[in-house]
C-alpha positions as CSV (number, residue, x, y, z in Angstrom):
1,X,-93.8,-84.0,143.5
2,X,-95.7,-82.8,140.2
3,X,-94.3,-85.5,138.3
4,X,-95.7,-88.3,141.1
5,X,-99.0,-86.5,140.9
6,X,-98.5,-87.2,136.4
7,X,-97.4,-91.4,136.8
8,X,-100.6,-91.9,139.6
9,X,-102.9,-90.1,137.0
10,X,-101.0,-92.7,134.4
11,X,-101.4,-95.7,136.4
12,X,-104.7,-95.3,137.4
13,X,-106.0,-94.7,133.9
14,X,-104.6,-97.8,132.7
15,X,-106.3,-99.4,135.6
16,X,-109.7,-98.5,134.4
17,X,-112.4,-100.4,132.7
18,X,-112.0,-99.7,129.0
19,X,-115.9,-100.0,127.8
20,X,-114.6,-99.0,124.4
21,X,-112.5,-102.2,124.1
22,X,-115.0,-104.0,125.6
23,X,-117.5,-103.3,123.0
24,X,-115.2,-104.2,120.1
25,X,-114.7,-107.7,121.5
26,X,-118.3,-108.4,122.3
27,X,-118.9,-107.2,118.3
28,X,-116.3,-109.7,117.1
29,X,-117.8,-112.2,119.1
30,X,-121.0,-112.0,117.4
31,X,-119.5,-112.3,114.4
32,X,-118.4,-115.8,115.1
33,X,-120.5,-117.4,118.1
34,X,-122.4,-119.2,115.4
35,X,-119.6,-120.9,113.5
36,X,-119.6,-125.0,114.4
37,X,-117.0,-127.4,115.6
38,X,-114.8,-124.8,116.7
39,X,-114.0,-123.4,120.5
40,X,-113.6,-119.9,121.5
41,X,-111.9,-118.8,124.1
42,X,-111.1,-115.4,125.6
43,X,-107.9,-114.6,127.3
44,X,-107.5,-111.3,128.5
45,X,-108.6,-108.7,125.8
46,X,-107.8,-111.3,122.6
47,X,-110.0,-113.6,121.4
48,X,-108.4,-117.2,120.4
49,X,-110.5,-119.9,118.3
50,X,-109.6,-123.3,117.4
51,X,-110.7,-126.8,116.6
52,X,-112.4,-127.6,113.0
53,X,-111.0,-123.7,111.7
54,X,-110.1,-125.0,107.9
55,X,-113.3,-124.4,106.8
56,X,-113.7,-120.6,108.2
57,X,-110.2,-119.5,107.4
58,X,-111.1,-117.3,104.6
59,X,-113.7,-115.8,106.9
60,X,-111.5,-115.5,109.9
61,X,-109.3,-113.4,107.7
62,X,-111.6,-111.3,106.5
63,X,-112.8,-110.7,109.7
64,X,-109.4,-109.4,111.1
65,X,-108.2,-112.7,112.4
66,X,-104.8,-113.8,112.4
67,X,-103.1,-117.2,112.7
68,X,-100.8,-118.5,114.9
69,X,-99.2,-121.4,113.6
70,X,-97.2,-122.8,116.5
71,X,-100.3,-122.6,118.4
72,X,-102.9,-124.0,116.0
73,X,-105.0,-121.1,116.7
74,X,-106.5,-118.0,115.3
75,X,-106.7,-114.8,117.4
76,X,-107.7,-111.4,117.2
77,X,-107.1,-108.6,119.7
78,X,-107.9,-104.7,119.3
79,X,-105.3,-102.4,117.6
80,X,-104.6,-101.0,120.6
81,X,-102.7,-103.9,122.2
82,X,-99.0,-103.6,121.8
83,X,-96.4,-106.6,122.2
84,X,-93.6,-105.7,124.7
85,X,-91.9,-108.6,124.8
86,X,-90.2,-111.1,122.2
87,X,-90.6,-113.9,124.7
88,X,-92.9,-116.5,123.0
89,X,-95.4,-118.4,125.3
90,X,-97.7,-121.4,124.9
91,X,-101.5,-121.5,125.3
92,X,-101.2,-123.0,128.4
93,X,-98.7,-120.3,129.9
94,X,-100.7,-117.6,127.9
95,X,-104.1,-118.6,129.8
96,X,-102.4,-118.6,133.3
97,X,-101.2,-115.4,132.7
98,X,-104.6,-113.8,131.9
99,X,-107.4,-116.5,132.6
100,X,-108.9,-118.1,130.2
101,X,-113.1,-118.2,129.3
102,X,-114.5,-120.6,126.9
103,X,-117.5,-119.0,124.9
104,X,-120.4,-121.3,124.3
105,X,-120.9,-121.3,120.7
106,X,-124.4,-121.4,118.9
107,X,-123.5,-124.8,117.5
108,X,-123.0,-126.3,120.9
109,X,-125.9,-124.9,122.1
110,X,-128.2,-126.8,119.2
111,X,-126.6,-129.9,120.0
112,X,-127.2,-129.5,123.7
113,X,-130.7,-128.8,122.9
């Protein structure tokens, strides 16, 4: 019974809120809410941009970003995340899986204005 007692303590700590992880992403966020012509999406604990991302690519980089060429798309996730499978999925099945937010940008929010 010891051992039940260990995998319920396991399971419910990955259950929790991580506020550590949390913070990261908001910090990344800030650091690209104000690029222009581009969309952000979160999905899950990665954040995915795409649209006019030429321009910002050296930036993106820099910034920890990676790109995902089938998929168009830059993303960037915490170092904590660990793939566990090799099975490769599309946007669309990616933001089913997880849910999917779009961020409001800066830009769009001048242009709205």
């Amino acid at each position: 019974m010891e051992g039940t007692e260990d995998s319920d303590h396991s399971s419910y700590d990955n259950m929790k809120y991580n506020f550590e992880e949390d913070e990261l992403l908001r910090k990344m966020l800030q650091k690209v809410i104000h690029l222009s012509d581009i969309t952000i999406e979160i999905i899950g604990n990665w954040i995915w941009i795409s649209g006019n991302t030429y321009q910002y690519r050296k930036e993106l980089k820099e910034m920890g970003f990676k790109f995902a060429g089938q998929k168009k798309c830059w993303y960037w996730h915490s170092e904590t995340f660990r793939k566990k499978s090799r099975k490769k999925l599309s946007m669309n099945d990616i933001r089913n899986y997880y849910g999917s937010t779009e961020v409001e940008t800066e830009g769009r929010q001048r242009l709205q204005a």
